[in-house]
N, C-alpha and C positions, 0 to 999 in steps of 0.2 A: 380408650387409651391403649395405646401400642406397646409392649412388654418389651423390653430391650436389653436381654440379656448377651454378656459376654461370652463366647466360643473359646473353646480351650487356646491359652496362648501358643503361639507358634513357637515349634522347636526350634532350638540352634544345636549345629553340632558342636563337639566338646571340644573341642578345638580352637571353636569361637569364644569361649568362655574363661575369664583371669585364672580361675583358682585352680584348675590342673595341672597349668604353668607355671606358677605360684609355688605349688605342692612340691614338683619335679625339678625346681630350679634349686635346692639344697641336692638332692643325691647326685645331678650333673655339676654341679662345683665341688663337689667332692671326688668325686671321678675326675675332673680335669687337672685339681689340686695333686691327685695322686702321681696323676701321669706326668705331670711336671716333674715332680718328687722323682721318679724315676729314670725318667731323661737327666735329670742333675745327676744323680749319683751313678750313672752309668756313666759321662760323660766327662766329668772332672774328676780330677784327681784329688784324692785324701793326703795331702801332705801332711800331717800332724799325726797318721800312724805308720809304726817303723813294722817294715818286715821282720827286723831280726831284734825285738822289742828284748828279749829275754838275754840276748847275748850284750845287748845295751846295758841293761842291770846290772848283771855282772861286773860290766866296766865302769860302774862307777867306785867303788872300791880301791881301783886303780887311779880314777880322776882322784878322790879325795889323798891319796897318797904324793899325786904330784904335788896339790895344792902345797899342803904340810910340808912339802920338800921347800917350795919357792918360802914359806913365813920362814921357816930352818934356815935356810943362806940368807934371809931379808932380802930378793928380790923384789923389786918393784919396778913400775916402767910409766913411761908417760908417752905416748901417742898423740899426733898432730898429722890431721887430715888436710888433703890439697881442696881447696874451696870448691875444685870440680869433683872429689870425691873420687878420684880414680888415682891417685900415691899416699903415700902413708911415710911417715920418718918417726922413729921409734928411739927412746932414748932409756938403757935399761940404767940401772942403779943398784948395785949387791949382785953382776953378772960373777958367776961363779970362773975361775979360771980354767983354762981349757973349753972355755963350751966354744963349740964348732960352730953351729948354725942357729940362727932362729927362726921360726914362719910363723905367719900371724894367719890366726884364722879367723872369716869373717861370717860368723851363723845367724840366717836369717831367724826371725823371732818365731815367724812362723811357716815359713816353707822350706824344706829340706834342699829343694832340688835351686837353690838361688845361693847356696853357700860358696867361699872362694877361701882358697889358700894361697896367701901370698906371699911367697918365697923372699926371706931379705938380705940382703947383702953390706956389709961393713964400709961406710965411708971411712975416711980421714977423719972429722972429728968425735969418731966415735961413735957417730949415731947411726943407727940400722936404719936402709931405706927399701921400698917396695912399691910397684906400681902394678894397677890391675886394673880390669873394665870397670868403669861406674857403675856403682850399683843402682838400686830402685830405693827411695826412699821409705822409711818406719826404721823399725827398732832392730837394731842390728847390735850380737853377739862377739866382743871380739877376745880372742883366745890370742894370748903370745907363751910358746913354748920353746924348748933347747930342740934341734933335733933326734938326739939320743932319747926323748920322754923322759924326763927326769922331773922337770918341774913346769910349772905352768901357773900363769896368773892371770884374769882376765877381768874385763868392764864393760860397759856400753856406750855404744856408739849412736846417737842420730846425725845422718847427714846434714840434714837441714842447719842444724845445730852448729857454731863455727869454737874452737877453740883446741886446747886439750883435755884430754880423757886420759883420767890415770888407772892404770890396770896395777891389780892387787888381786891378793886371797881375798875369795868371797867371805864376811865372818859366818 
């Protein structure tokens, strides 16, 4: 009988082989996760932090004194949007007398640089009108103030959304 023993199996290189690539496929996804990660925050913008964040705080001491001003005279206002979102007519109620000017401000929810002031001006029947570029739709801020700063009252606006929007002191 002929003996018929097996020879050492043949090498492969390691490259041939699942489990090194296997191994190495977690620290290069985390490598390419990072650099992704870094190209994003090099590349877009942080809108949601203010450069002059401290001089922001400040002012709101002075927001909350307008507010208080507008409940004090009982200002209130109702707002009605043009269906394309680009005029505004504004109808206030407890305007204080003398007041000069109003502008409506419109604050994106969440990007600073998408914000619009829209200057209004006094029709005939009393109601304040203003037109300005359409915006992008979500959740939009709207500020109606005197010119002098004195008082200020606001609500929220979706465009999508068809009606009036009444602006008030926040409680």
């Amino acid at each position: 009988m002929h003996d018929t023993t097996l020879g050492p199996a043949p090498r492969t290189p390691w490259y041939r082989e699942p489990w090194p690539w296997i191994l190495m496929a977690g620290p290069v996804a985390a490598v390419l996760g990072g650099a992704v990660t870094a190209w994003l925050a090099v590349t877009h913008q942080d809108g949601l932090v203010a450069d002059d964040y401290y001089k922001r705080g400040l002012a709101i001491n002075r927001t909350l004194e307008r507010e208080r001003a507008a409940s004090a005279l009982g200002v209130k206002a109702s707002a009605v949007f043009s269906p394309a979102g680009d005029a505004v007519r504004v109808y206030v109620d407890g305007l204080p007398p003398g007041a000069a000017g109003l502008s409506l401000k419109l604050a994106h929810a969440t990007v600073a640089g998408h914000d619009r002031v829209v200057p209004l001006e006094r029709n005939a029947g009393g109601w304040f009108d203003g037109r300005f570029q359409a915006v992008e739709p979500g959740k939009w801020k709207v500020l109606l103030e005197d010119s002098a700063g004195r008082w200020r009252v606001t609500g929220l606006w979706l465009p999508a959304a068809e009606g009036t929007i009444e602006l008030g002191v926040e409680p």
